[in-house]
Backbone as a ProteinNet text record, in pm:
[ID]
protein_1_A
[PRIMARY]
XXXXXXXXXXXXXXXXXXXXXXXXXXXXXXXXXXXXXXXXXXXXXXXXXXXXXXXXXXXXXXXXXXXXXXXXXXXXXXXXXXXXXXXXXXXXXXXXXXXXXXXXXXXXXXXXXXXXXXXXXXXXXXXXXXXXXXXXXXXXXXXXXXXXXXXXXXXXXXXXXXXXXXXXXXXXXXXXXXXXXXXXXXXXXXXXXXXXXXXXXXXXXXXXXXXXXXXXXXXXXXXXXXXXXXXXXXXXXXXXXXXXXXXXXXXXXXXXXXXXXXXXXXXXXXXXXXXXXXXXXXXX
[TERTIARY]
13252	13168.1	13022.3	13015.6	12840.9	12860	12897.8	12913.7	12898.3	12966.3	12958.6	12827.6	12756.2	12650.5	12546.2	12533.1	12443.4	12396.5	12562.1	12558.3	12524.5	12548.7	12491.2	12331.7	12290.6	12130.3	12046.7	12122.3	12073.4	12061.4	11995.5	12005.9	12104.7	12144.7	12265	12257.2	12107.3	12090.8	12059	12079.3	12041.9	12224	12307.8	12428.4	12463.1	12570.5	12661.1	12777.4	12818.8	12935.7	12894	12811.5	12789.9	12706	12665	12569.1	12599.8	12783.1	12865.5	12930.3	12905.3	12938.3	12877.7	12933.4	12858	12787.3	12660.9	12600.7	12626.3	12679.6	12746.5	12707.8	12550.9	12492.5	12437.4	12425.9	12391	12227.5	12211.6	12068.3	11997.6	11885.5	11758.4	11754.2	11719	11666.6	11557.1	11505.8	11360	11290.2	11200.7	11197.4	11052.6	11012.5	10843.6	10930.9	10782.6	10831.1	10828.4	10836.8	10839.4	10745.3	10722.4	10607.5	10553.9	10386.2	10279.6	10365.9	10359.6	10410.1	10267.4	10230.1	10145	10207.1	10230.1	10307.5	10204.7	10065.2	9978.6	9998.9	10019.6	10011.3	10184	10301.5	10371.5	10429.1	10370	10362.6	10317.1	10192.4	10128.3	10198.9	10237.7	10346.6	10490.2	10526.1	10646.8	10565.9	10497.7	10409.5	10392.9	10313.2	10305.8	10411.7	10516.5	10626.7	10720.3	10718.9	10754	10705.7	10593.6	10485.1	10491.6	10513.5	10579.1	10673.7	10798.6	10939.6	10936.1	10884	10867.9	10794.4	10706.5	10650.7	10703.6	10746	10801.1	10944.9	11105.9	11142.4	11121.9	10994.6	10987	10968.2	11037.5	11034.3	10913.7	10784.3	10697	10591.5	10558	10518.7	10359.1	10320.3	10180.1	10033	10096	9995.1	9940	10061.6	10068.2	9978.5	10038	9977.3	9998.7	9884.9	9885.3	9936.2	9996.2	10118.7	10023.9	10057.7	9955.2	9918.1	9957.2	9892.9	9787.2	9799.8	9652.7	9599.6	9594.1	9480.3	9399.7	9472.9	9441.3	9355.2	9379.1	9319.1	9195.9	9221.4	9047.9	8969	9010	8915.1	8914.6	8937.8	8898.5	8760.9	8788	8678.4	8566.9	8599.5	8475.2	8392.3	8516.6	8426.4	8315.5	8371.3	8337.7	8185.9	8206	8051.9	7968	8002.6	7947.5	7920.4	8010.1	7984.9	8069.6	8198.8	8235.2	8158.4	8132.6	8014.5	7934.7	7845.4	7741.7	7771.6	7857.7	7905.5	7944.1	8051.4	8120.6	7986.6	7871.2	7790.9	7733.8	7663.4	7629.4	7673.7	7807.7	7932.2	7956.2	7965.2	7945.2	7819.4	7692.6	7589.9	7596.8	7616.8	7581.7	7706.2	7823.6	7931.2	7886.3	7821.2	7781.5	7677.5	7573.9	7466.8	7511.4	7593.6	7617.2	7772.2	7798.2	7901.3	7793.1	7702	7589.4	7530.1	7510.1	7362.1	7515.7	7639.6	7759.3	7790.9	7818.8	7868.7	7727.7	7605.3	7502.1	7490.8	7559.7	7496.9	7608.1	7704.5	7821	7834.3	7827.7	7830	7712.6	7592	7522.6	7537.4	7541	7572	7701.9	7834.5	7908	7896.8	7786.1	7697.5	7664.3	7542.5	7509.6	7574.4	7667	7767.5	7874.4	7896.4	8031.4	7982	7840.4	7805.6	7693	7710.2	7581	7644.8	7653.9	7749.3	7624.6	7516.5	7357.7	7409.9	7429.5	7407.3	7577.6	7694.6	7783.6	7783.3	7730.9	7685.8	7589.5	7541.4	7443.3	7490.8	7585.9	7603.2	7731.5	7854.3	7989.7	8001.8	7930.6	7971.9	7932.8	7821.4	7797.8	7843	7897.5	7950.3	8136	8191.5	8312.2	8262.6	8179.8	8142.7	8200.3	8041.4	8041.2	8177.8	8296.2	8386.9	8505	8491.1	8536.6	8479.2	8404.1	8332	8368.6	8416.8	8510.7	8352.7	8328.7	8227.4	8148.7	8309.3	8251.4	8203.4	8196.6	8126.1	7966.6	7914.6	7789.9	7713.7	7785.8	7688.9	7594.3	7668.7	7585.9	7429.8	7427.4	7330.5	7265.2	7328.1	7270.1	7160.1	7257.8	7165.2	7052.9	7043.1	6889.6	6821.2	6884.9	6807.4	6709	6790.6	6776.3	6787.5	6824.6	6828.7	6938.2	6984.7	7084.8	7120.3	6967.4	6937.2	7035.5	6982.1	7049.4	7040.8	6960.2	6959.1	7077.5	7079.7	7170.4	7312.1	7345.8	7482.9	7502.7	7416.7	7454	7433.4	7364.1	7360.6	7469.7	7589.2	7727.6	7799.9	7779.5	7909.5	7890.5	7748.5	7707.6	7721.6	7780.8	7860.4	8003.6	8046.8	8166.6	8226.6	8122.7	8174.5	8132.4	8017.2	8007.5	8092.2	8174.2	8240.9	8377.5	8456.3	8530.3	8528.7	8367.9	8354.3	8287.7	8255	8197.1	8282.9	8467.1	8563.1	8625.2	8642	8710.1	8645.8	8529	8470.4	8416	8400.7	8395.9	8496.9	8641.5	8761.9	8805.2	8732.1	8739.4	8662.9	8593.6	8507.8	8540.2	8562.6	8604.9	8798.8	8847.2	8939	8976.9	8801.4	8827.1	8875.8	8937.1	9030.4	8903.6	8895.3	8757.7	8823	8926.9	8879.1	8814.1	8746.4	8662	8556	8546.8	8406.6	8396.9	8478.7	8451	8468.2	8522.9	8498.1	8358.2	8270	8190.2	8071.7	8064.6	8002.2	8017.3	8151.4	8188	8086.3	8110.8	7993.2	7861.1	7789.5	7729.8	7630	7709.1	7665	7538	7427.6	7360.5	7379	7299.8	7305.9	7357.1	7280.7	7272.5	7412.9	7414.6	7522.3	7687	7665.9	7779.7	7820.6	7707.7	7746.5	7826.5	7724.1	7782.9	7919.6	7922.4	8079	8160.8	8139.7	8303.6	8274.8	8155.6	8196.7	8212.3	8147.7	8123.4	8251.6	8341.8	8486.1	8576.7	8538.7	8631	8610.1	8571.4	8545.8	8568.5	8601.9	8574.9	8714	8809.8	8924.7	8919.1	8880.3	8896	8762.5	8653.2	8551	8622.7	8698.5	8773.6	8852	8926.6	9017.1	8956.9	8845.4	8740.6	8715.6	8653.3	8578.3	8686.4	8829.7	8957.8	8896.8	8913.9	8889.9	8782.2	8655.1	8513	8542.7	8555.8	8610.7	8648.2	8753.1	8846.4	8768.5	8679	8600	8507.8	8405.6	8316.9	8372.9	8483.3	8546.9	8590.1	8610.5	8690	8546.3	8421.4	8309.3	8241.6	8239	8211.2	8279.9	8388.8	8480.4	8429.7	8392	8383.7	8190.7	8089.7	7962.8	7926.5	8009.5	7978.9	8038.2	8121.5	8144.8	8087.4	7969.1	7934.8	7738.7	7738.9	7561.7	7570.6	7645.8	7623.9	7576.1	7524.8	7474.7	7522.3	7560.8	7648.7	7759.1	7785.1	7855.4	8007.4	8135.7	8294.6	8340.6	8300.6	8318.8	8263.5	8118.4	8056.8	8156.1	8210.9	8283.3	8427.4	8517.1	8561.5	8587.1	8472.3	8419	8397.2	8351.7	8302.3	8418.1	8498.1	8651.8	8740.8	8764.6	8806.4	8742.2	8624.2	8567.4	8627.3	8671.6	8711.3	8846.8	8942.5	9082	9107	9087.5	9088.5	9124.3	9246.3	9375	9324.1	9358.7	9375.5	9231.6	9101.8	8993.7	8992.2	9051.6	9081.7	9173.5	9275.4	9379.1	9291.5	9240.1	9144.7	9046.8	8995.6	8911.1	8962.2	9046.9	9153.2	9188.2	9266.7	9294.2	9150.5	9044.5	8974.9	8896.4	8922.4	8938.5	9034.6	9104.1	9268.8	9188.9	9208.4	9207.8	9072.6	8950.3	8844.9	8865.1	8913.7	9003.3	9063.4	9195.4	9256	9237.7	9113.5	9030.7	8939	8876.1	8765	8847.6	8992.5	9057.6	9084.8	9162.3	9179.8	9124.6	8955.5	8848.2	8828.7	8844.6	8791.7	8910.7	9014.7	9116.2	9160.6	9062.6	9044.4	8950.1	8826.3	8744.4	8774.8	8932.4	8975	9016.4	9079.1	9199.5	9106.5	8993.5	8908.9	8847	8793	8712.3	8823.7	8945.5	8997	9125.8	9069.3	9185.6	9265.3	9185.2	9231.2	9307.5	9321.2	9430	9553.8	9667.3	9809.2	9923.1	9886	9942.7	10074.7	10134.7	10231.8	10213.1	10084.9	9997.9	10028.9	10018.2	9991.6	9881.8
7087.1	7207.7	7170.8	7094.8	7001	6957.9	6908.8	6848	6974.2	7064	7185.9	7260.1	7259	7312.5	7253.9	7080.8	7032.8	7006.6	7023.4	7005	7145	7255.3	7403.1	7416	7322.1	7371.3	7242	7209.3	7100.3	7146.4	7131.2	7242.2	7162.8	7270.8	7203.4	7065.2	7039.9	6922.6	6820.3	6863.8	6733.4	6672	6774.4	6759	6637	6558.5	6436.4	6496.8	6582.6	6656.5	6692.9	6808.3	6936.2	6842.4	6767.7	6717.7	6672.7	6659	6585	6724	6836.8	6949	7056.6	7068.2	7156.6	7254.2	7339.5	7447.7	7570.3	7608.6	7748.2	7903.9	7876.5	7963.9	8024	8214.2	8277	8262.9	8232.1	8198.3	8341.9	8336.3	8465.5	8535.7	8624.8	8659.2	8695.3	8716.8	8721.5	8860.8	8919.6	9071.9	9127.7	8964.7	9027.6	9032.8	9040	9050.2	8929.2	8840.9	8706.6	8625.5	8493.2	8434.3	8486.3	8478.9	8549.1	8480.4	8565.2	8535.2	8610.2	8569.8	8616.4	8730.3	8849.8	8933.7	9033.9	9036.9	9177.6	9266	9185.8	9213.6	9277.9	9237.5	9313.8	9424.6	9524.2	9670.2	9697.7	9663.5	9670.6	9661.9	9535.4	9462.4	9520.6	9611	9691.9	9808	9845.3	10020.9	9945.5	9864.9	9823.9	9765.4	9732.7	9745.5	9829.1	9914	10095.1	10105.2	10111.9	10210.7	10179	10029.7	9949.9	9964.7	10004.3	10007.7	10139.8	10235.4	10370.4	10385.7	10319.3	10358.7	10270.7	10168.8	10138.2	10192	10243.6	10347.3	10489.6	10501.4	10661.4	10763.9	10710.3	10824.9	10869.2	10806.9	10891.1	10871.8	10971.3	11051.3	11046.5	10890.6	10858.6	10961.5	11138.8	11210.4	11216.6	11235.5	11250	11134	10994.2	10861.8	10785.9	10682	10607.7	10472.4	10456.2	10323.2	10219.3	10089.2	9995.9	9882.4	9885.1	9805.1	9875.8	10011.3	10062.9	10057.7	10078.2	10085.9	9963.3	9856.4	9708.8	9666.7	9696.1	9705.5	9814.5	9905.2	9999.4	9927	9823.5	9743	9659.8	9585.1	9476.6	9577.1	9660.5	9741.5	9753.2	9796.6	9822.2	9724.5	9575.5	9499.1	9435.5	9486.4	9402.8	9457.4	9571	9660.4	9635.3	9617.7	9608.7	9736.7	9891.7	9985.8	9947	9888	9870.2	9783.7	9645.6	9605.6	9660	9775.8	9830.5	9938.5	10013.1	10102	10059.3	9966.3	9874.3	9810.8	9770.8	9753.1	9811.6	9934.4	10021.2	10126.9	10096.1	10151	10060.3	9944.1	9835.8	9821.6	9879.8	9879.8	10006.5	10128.4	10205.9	10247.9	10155	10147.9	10040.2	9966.1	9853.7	9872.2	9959.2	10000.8	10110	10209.8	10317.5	10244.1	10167.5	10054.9	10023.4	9946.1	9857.2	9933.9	10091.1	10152.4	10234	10258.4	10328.9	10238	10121.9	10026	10010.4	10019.4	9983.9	10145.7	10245	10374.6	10384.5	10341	10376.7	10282.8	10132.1	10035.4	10045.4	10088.8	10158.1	10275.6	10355.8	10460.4	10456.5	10363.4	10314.9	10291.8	10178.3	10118.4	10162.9	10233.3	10360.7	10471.8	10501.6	10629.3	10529.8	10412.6	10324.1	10269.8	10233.8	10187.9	10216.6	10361.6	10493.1	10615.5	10677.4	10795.4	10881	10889.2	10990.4	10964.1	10812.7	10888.2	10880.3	10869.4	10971.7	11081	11114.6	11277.9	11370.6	11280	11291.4	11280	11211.3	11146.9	11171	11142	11168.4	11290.3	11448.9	11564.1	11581.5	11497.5	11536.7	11495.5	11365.2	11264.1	11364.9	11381.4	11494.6	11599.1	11670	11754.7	11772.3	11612.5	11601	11544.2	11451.1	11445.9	11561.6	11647.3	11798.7	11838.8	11846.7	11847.3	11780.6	11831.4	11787.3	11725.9	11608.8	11513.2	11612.8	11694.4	11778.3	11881.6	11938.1	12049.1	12024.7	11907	11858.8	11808.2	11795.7	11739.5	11876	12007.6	12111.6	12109.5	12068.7	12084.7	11947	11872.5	11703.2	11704.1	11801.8	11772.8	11861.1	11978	12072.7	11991.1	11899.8	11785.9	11690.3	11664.4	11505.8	11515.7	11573.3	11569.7	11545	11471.9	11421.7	11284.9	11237.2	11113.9	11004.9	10870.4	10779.1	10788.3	10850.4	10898.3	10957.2	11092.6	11143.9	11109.3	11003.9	10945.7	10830.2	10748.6	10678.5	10773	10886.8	10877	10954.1	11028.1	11073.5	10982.4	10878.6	10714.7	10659.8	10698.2	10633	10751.2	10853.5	10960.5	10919.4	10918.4	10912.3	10771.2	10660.9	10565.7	10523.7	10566.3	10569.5	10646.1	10756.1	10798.9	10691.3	10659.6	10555.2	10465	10401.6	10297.2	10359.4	10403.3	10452.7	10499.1	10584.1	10643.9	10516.1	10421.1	10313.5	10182.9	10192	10060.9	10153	10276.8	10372.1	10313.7	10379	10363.2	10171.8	10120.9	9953.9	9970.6	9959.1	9966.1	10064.1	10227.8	10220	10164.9	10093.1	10072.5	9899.4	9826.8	9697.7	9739.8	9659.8	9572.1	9639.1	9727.6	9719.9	9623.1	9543.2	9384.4	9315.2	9280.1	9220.1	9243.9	9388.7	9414.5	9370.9	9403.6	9352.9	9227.9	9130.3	8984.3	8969.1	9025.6	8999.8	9002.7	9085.1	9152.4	9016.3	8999.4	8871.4	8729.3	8713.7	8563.3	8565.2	8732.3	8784.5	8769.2	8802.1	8802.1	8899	8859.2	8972.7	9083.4	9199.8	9277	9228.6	9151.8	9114.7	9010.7	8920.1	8804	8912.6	9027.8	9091.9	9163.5	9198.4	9243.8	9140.3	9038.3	8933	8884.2	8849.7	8764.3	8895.1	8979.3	9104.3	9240.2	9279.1	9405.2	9341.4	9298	9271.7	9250.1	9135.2	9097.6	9132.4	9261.7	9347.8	9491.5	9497.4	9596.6	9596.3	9451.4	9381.3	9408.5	9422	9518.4	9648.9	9716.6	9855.5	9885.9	9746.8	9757.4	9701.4	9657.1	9587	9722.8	9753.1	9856	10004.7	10023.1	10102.1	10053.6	9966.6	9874.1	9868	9875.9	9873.8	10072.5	10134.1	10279	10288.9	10243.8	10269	10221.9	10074.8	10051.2	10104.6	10185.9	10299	10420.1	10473.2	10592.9	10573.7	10442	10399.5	10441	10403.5	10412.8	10574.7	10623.1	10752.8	10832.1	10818.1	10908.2	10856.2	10745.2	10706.1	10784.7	10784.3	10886.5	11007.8	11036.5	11213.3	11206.6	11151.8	11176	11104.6	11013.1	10984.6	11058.3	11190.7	11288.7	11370.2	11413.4	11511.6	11510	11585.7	11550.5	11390.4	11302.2	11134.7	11129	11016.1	10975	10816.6	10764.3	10626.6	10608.9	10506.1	10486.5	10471.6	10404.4	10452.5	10601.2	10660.6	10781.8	10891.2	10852.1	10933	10849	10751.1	10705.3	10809.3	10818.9	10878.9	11055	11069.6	11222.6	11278.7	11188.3	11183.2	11171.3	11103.6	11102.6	11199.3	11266.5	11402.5	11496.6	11473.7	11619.4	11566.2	11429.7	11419	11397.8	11422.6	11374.8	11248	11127.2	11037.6	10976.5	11001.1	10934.3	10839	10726	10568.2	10554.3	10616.6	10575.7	10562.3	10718.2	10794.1	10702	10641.4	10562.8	10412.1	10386.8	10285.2	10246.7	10401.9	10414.2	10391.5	10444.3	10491.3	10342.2	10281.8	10110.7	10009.8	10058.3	9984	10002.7	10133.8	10180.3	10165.2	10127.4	10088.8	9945.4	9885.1	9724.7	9687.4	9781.4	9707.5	9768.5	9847.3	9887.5	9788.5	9735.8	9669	9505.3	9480.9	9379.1	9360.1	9483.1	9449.5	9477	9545.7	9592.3	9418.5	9356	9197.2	9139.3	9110.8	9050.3	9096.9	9206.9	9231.4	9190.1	9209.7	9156.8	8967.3	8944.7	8771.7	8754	8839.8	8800.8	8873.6	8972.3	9002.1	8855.6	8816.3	8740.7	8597.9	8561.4	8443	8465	8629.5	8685.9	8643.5	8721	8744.1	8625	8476.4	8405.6	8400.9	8392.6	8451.3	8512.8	8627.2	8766.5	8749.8	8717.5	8688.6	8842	8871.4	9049	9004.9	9123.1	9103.6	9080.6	9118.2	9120.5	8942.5	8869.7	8711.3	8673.5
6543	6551.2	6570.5	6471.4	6511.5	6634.4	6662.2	6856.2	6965.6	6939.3	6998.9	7004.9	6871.2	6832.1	6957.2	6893.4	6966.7	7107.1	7176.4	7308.9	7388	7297.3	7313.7	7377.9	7276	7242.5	7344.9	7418.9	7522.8	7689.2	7734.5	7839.1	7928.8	8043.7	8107.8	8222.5	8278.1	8354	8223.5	8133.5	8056.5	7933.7	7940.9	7874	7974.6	7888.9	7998.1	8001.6	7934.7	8013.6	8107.4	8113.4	8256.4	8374.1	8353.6	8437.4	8520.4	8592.8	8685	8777	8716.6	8730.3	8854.4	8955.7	8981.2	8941	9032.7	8932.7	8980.9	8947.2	8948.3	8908.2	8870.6	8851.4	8966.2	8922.2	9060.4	9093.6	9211.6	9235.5	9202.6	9183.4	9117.5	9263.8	9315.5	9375.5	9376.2	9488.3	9484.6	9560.9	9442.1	9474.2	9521	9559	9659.6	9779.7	9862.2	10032.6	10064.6	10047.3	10070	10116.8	10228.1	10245.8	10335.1	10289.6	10395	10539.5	10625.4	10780.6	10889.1	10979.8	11024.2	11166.2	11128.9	11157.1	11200	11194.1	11196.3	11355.9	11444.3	11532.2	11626.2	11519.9	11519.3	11592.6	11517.9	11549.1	11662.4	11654	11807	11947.7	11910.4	12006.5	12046.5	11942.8	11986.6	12047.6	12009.3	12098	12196.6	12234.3	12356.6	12462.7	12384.6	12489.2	12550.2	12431.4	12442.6	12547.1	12568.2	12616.6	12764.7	12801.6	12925.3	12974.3	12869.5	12917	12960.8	12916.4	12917.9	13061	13071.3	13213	13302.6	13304.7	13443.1	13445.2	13367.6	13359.8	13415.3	13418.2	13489	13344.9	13249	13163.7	13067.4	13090	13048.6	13220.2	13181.8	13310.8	13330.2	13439.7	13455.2	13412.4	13432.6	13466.6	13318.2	13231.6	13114.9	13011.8	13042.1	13007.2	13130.5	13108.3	13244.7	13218.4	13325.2	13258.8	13234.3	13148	13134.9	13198.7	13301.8	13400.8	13503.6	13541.2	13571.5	13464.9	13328.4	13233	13252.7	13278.5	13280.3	13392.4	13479	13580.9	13563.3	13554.4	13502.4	13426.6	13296.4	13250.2	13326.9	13442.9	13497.7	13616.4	13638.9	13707	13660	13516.7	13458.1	13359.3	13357.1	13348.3	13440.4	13561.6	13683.5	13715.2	13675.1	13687.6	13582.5	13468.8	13352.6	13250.2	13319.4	13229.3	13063	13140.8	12995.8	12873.9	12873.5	12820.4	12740.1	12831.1	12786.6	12680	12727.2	12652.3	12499.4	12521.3	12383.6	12304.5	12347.5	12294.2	12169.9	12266.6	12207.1	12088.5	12123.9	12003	11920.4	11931.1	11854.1	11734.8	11774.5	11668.5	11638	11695.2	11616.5	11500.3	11484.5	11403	11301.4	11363.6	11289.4	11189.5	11218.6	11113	10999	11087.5	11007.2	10884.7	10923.4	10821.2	10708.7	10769.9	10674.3	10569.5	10601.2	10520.3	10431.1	10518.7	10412.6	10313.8	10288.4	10191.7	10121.4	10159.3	10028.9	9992.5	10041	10003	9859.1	9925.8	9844.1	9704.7	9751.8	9632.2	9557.5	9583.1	9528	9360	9497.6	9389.6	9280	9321.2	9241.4	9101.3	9154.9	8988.4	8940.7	9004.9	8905	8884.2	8828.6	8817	8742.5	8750.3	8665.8	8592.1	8520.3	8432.1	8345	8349.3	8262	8272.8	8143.4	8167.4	8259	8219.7	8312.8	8441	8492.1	8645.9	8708.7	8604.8	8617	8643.1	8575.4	8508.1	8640.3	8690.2	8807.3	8971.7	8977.3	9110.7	9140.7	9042.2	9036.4	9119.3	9048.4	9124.1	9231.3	9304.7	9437.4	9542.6	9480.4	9596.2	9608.2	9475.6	9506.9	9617.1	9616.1	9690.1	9825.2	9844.6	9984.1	10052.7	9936.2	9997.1	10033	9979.8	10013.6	10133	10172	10289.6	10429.7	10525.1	10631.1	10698.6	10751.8	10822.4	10967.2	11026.4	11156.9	11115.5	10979.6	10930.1	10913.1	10873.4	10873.1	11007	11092.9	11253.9	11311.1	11295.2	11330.5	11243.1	11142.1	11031.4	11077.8	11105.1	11140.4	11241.5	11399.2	11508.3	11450.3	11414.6	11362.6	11289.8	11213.2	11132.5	11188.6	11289.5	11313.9	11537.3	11564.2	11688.3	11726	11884	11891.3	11933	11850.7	11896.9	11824	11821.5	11738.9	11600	11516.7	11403.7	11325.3	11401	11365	11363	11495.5	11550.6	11407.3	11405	11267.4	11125.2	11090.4	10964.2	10958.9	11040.7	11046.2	10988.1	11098.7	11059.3	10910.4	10860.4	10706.1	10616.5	10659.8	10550.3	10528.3	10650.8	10646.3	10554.7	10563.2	10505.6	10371.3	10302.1	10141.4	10058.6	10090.9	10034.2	9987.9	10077.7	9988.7	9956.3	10012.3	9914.2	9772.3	9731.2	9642.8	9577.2	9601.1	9500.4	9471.2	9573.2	9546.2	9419.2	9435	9344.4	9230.2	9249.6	9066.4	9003.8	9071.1	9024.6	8957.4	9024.6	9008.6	8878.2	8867.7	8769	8629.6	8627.9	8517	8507.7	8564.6	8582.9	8458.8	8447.2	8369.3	8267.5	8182.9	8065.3	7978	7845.5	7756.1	7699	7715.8	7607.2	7651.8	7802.7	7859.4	7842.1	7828.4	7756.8	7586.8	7517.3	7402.7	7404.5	7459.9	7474.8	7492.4	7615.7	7649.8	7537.7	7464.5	7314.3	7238.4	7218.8	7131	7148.7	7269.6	7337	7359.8	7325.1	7317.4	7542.2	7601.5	7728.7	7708.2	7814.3	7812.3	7943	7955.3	8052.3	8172	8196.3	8347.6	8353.3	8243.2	8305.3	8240.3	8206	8177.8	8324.2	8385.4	8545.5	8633.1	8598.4	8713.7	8691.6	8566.8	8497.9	8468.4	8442.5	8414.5	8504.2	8563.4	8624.6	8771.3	8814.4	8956.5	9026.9	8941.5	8964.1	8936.5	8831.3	8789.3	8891.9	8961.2	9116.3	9231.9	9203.1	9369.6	9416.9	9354.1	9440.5	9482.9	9368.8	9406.9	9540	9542.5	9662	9808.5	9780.5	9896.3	9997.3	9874.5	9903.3	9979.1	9923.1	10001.9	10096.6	10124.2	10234.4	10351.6	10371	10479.5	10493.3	10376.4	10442.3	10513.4	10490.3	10516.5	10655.5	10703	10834.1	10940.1	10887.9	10944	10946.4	10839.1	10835.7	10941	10989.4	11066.2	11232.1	11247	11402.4	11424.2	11342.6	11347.5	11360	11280.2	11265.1	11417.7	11457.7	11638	11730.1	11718.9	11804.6	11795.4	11683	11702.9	11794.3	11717	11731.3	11885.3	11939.9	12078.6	12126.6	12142.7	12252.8	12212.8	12100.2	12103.1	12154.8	12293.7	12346.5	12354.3	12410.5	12407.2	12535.4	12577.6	12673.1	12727.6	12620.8	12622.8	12522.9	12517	12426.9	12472.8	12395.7	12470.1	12426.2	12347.9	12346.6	12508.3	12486.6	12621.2	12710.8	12746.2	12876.1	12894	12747.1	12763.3	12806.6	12704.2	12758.4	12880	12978.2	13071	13166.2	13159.5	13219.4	13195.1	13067.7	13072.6	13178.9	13192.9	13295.6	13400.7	13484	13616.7	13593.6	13485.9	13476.9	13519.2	13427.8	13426.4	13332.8	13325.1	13153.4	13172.3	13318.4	13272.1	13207.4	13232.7	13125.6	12972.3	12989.2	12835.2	12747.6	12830.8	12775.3	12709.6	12805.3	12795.2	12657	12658.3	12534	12438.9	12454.3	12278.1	12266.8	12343.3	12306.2	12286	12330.8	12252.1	12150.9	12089.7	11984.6	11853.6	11906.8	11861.6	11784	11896	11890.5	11812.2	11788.6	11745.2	11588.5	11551	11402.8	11378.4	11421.9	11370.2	11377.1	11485.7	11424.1	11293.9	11276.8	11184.6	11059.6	11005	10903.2	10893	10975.6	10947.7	10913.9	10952.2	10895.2	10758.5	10706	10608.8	10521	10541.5	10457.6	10459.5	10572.5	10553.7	10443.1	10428.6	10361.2	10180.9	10178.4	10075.1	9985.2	10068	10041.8	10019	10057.3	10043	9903.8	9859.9	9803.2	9633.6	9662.1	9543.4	9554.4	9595.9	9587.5	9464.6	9346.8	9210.3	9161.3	9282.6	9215.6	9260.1	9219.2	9249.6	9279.6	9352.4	9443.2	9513.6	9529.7	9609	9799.9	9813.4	9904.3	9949.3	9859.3	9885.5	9872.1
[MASK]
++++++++++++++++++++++++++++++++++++++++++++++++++++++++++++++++++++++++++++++++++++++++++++++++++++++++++++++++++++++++++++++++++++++++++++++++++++++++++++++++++++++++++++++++++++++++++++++++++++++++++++++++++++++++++++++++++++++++++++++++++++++++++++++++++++++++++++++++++++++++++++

């Protein structure tokens, strides 16, 4: 019985009975999604073959969408001229600023509103507000504001994008561990090195997680404010091709619209994933 006991309490690669034995135990399975695979492009890659098979098929109908080899060819035109260029440029900064002044408007006001109940108390209800507030309801009030100059075209794109960064890194923030805060009490951190060492990194997801919306908010608020009074821009290109019926442009736009989203959503989730090598997600 002692023999029994002891050879019990020995694990089984280490018994000299079992250890000649096959192992016969059922393997674990495994209930993430498995290893990062570099797959982003995927999806894309099936629409776009759809979208090929479909038009050389016959069954979607050029007038309707323009198959993608004229689209392809329209950008080789308009690279050739240089409207495209110019245009993408120009859509390029004014997405690019109204990004810049939305993430300090938003991470901003975050802080102050996640770490003082006053400018909670202060800032919380307005920023709800304005996110109740549909973005095309404010451009009428914008251009009387502001004109329909470049002003107004970015401070649209920098509405649209403090809002989720700003619900997203609140939410990060009152979201820390209060044992981190009472740790922090314990070692006696002061003000400042309590920001840096427990809130900052205790946000930086829920800022991330904003920062993929804000992205997405930036391209979507371009789309609308370059067809409205534009003069450049890929929106005005497209606009401008609707008045002469000109899908393969229109088609055009929208894919590089497409494509400069789901570039900059990647970058930012390169610089997630560098940012929070730390955090062990199902994400990877």
């Amino acid at each position: 019985m002692s023999a029994v006991l002891e050879r019990t309490s020995v694990a089984p690669h280490q018994d000299p009975v079992l250890s000649g034995r096959k192992d016969v135990r059922p393997a674990a399975k495994k209930l993430g999604p498995g290893r990062r695979r570099r797959l982003a492009w995927a999806g894309p890659s099936v629409l776009l073959l759809l979208w090929t098979v479909s038009s050389a098929t016959g069954l979607l109908d050029p007038r309707i969408l323009s198959e993608p080899w004229t689209v392809v060819a329209t950008a080789g035109e308009l690279i050739a001229d240089g409207r495209r260029q110019e245009n993408l440029a120009i859509s390029a900064q004014r997405a690019g600023l109204g990004l810049f002044f939305g993430i300090l408007v938003g991470a901003a006001l975050a802080l102050l509103s996640g770490l003082s109940r006053v400018g909670e108390a202060l800032i919380d209800g307005p920023v709800q507000i304005k996110r109740a507030i549909p973005g095309l309801a404010l451009i009428p009030l914008l251009i009387l504001w502001f004109g329909i100059d470049e002003t107004m075209k970015v401070l649209t794109i920098t509405l649209g994008v403090f809002v989720p960064v700003y619900l997203q890194t609140h939410a990060g923030l009152r979201g820390i561990d209060l044992r981190f805060v009472e740790l922090a009490q314990t070692v006696g951190l002061s003000r400042a090195g309590f920001i840096r060492k427990v809130v900052l990194p205790g946000a930086l997801p829920g800022f991330f997680l904003g920062l993929r919306f804000a992205v997405t908010g930036a391209w979507v608020s371009l789309v609308v404010v370059e067809q409205i009074n534009a003069t450049s821009g890929i929106g005005y290109m497209m606009e401008l091709a609707r008045t002469y019926g000109q899908t393969n442009i229109i088609v055009l736009g929208l894919a590089v619209y497409g494509i400069l989203g789901l570039l900059s959503d990647g970058i930012v989730r390169f610089i997630e994933r560098k940012a929070l090598s730390w955090q062990r997600t199902l994400a990877g």
